[in-house]
ZAMARGU-4260 file (C-alpha; in steps of 0.2 Angstrom, whole numbers, plus 5000, padded with zeros to 4 digits):
<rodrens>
0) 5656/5546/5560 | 5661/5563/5558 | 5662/5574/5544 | 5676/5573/5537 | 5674/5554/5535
5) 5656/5556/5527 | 5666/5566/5515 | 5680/5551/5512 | 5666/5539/5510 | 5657/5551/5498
10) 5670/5552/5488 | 5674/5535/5486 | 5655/5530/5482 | 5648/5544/5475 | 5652/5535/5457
15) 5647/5519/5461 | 5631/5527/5464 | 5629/5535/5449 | 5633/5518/5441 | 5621/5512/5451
20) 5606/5521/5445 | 5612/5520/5426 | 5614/5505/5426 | 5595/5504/5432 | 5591/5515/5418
25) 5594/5533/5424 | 5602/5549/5411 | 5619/5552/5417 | 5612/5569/5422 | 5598/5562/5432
30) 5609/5548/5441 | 5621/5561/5448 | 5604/5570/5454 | 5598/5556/5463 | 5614/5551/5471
35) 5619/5567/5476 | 5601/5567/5485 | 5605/5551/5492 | 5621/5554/5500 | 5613/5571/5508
40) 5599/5561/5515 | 5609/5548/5517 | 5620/5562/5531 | 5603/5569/5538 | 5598/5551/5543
45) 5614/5545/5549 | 5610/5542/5565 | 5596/5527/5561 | 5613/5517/5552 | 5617/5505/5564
50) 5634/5499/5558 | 5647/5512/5548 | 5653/5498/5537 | 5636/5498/5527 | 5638/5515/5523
55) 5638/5514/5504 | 5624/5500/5503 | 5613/5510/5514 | 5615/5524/5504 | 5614/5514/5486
60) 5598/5509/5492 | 5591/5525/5496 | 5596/5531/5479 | 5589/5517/5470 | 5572/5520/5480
65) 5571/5538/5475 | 5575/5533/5456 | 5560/5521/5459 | 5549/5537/5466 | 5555/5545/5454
70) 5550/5536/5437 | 5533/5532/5444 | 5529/5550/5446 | 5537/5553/5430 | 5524/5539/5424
75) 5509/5547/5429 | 5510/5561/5417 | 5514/5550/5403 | 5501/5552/5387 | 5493/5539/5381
80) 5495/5540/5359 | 5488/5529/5347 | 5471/5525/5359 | 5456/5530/5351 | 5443/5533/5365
85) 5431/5523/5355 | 5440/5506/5358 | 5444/5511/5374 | 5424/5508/5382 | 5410/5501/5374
90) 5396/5505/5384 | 5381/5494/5376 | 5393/5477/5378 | 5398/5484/5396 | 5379/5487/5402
95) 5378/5469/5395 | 5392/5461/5405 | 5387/5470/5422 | 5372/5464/5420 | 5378/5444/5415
100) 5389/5448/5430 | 5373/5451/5443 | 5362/5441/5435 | 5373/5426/5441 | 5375/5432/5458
105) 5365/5429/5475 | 5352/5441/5480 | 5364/5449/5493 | 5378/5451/5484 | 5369/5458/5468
110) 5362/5472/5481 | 5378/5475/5486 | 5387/5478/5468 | 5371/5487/5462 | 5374/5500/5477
115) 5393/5501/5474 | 5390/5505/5456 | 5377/5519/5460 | 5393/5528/5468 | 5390/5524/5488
120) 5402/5524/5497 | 5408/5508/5510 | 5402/5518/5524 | 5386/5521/5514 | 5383/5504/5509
125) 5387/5502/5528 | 5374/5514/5537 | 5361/5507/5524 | 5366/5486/5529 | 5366/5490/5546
130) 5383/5484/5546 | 5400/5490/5551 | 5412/5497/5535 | 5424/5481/5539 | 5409/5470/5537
135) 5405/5479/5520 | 5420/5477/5513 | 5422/5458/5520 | 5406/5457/5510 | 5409/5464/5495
140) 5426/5452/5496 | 5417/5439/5496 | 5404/5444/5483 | 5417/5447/5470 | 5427/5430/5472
145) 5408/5422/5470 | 5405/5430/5456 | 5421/5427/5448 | 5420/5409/5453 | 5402/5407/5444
150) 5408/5416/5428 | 5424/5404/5426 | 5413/5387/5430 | 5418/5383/5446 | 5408/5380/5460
155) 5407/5393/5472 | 5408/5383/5490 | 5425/5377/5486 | 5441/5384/5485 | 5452/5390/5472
160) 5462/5372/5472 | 5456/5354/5472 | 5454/5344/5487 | 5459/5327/5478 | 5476/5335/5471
165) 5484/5336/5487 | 5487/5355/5487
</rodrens>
């Protein structure tokens, strides 16, 4: 594709790109941003499109991805309002949950969550099993579906879904 065919091409989806991204929730200002970015990535990376006729597609969906990138960044420095930090954590009831939670667990797996929630690492918790870091995490897996099983009543040998229903 040469240039001056990019160009044509832009100029015939450059608004549908824009719409695109409004219609996804994007400012008018901040779609033509994004889709302005996605058609010049979309002319670095042209040599990995395969087939010319998906040009606008290919392109629309590399807009829509950055618009994606682009409100969870924008999400991260969001403020939480209207939280008080005092309903937020309440460290007595907590210390009394993690301990409900390891007092119903096996002897193994209680050693395990007790060392994770002193701060070690996995490849801590590792070197100090004797184990590899895969094993450890395995483990810990394994621990927490236990656990969870035993704190919503069912037992912990079987799966998640009953044998007699057919599933």
């Amino acid at each position: 594709m040469t240039c001056d065919e990019y160009g044509q091409m832009y100029q015939k989806g450059f608004l549908r790109t824009v719409r695109l991204l409004q219609g996804r929730g994007a400012s008018m200002n901040q779609a033509e941003d994004l889709a302005q970015t996605a058609w010049l990535q979309g002319w670095r990376k042209l040599d990995q499109l395969r087939d010319r006729s998906l040009l606008t597609g290919w392109i629309n969906t590399i807009a829509v991805n950055f618009h994606r990138r682009d409100g969870a960044r924008e999400a991260r420095y969001e403020e939480l309002s209207g939280l008080e930090a005092s309903h937020l954590v309440d460290p007595v009831s907590d210390r009394l949950d993690v301990a409900s939670v390891l007092n119903t667990c096996r002897p193994r797996d209680r050693m395990l969550f007790q060392q994770q929630l002193d701060g070690l690492t996995i490849q801590e918790i590792a070197d100090q099993q004797g184990i590899s870091a895969t094993a450890t995490r395995i483990r810990l897996l394994r621990a927490r579906r236990a656990a969870r099983r035993r704190l919503e009543g069912r037992p912990v040998g079987l799966p998640c879904f009953q044998a007699s229903t057919g599933r």
